[in-house]
N, C-alpha and C positions, 0 to 999 in steps of 0.2 A: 610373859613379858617379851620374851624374843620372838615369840610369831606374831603380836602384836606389834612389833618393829617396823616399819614399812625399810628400812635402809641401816641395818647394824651395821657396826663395825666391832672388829675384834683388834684390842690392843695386849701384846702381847711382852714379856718383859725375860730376867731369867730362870724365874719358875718354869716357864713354859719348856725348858731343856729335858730331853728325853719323853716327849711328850709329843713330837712333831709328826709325828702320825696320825695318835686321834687328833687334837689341832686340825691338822688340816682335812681329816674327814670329815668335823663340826664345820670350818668354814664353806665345804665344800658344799652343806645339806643346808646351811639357811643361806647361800648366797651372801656371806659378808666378807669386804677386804680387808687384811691382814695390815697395820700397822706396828713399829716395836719401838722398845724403846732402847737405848745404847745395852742393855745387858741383854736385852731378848734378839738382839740383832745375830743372825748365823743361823737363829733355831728353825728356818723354814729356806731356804736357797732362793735368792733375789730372783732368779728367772723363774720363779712361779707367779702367774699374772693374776696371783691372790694378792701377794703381797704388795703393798705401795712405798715401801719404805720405811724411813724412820722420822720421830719426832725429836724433838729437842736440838743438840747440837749437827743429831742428824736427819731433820727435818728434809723432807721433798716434798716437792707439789703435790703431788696425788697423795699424800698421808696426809698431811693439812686439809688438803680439800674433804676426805673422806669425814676428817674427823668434826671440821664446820657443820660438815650438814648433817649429822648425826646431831651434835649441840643444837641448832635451829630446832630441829625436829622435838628435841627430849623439852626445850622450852616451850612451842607449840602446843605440848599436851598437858602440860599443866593449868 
């Protein structure tokens, strides 16, 4: 299903804590950006230009964008 993906994104929350290594070696090998949500926020350092930010109260342009066209897409193929 993931290499199937033309444009994944990874949404990441506070499970993801202590984890931040493989994390970011999985975003690294299929090429997807990193959005979180307020509990997963910290687990990957903002100046990694994986990451786009956050959703919800802490929503950014490039994590909303990421996450639209990901949605577009996952409806596309049904």
């Amino acid at each position: 299903m993931i290499n199937a993906s033309s444009k994944p994104v990874i949404l990441i929350g506070g499970g993801a804590r202590g984890a931040s290594h493989m994390l970011d070696e999985f975003a690294e090998r299929i090429g997807a950006p990193i959005v979180y949500s307020l509990n997963g926020k910290g687990v990957l350092p903002e100046t990694d230009p994986k990451v786009m930010g956050g959703l919800g109260l802490l929503c950014s342009k490039p994590s909303s964008i990421a996450l639209r066209r990901r949605r577009s897409q996952q409806f596309q193929n049904k």
